[in-house]
C-alpha positions as CSV (number, residue, x, y, z in Angstrom):
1,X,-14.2,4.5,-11.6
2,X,-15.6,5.9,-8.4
3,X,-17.4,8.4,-7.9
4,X,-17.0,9.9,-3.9
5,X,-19.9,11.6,-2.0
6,X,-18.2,15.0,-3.6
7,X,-18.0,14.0,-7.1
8,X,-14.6,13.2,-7.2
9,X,-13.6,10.2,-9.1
10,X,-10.8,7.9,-8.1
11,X,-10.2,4.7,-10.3
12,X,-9.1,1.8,-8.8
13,X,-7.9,-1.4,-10.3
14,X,-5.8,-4.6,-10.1
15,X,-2.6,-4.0,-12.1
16,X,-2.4,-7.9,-13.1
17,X,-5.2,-6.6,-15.4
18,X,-4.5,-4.5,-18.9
19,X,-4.8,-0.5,-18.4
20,X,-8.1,0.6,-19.0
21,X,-8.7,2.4,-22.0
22,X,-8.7,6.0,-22.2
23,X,-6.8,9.1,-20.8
24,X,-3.9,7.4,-18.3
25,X,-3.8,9.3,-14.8
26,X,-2.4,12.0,-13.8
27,X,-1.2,10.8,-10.4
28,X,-1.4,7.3,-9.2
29,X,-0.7,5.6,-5.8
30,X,0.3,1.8,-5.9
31,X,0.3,-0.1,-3.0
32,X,2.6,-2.9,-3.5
33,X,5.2,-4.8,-1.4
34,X,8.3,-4.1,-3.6
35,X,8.7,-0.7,-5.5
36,X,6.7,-0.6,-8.5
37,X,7.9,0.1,-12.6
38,X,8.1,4.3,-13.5
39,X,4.7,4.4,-15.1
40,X,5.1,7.5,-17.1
41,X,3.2,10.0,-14.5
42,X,3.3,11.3,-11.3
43,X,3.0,8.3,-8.5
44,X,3.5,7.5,-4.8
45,X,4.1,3.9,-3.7
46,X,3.0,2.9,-0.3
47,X,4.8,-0.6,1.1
48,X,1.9,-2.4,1.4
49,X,2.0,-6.3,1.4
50,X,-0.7,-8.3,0.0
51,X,-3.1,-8.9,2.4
52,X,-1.6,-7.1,5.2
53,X,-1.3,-3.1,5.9
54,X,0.6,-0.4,5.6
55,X,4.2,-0.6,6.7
56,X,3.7,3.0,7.6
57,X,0.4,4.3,8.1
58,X,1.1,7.5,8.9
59,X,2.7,7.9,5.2
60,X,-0.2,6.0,3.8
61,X,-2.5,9.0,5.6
62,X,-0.4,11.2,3.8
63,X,-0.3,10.0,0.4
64,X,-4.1,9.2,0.2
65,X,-5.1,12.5,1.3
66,X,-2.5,14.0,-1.5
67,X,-4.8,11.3,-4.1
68,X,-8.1,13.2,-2.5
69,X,-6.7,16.2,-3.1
70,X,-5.9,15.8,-6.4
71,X,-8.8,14.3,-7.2
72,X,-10.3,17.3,-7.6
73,X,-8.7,18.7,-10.4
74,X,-6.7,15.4,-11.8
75,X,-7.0,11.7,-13.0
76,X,-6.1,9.9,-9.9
77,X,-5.6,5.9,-9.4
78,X,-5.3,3.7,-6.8
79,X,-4.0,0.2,-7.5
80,X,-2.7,-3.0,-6.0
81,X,-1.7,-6.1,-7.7
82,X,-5.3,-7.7,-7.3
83,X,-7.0,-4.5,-7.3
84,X,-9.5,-5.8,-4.7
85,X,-8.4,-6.0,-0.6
86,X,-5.5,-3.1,-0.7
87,X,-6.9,-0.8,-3.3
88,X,-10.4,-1.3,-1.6
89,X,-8.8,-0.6,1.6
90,X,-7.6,2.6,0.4
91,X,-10.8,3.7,-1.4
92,X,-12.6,3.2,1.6
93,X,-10.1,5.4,3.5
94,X,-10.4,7.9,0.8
95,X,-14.0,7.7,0.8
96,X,-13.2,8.8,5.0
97,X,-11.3,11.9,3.6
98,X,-14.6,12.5,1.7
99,X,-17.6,12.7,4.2
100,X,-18.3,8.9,5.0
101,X,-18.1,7.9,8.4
102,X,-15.4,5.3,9.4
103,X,-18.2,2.9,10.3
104,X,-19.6,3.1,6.9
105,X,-16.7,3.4,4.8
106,X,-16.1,-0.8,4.0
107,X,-19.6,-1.0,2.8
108,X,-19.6,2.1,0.8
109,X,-16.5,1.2,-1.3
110,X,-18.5,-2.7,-1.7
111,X,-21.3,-0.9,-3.3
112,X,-19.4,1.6,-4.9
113,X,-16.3,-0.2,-6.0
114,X,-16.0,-4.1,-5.4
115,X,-18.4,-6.0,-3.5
116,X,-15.3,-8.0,-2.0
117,X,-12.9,-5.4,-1.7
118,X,-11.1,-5.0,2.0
119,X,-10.4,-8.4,2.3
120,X,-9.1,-8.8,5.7
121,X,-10.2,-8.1,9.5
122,X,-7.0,-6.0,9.9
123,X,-7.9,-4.2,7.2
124,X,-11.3,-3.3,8.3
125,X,-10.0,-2.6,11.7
126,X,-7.4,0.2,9.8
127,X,-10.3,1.5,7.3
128,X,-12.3,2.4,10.9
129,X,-9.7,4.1,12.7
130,X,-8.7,5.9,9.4
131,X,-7.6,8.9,9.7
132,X,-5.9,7.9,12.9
133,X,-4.3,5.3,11.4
């Protein structure tokens, strides 16, 4: 779980890996390159291959603002298969929404979330010109 500047908390994870235990989310975003399985609750999926970015970042903008949003009154996830360069990618763009500067966003989310998460220079290049993007 992480816990933003704000309070909010935002879980990310791998989904190669079992569901945590504990209350499922309320919303989740999953940032795969092929639609995802119906996981029961509310979700957006963002085409997002493995190692690359978002086929459309604009929508990305969109639906990780709706995650900060919620994330203020709901359990909110953020997941990729790995759970480490898109999902950290993500956080750190969340993190943006939050109060943390672009410039500081990839090693926030290392600190806070996975000290190798945003995996790729093209990914760093998209968490600092987040929300732009």
């Amino acid at each position: 779980m992480v816990r933003l500047p704000s309070g909010r908390l935002v879980r990310g994870r791998g989904l190669r890996e079992a569901m945590p235990s504990g209350h499922p989310p309320d919303f989740g975003v999953y940032l795969l390159g092929s639609a995802p399985p119906e996981f029961g609750w509310t979700s957006r999926w963002i085409e997002w291959p493995d190692f690359r970015l978002p086929r459309d970042p604009a929508y990305a903008g969109r639906v990780l603002t709706e995650a900060w949003e919620r994330a203020g009154a709901e359990r909110v996830e953020i997941a990729c298969y790995g759970g480490r360069g898109r999902t950290g990618t993500a956080l750190a763009c969340v993190a943006i929404l939050d109060g943390v500067a672009p410039a500081e966003a990839v090693a926030w989310v290392r600190e806070h979330y996975h000290p190798r998460a945003v995996e790729t220079p093209w990914q760093r290049r998209f968490v600092r010109s987040f929300p732009a993007a």
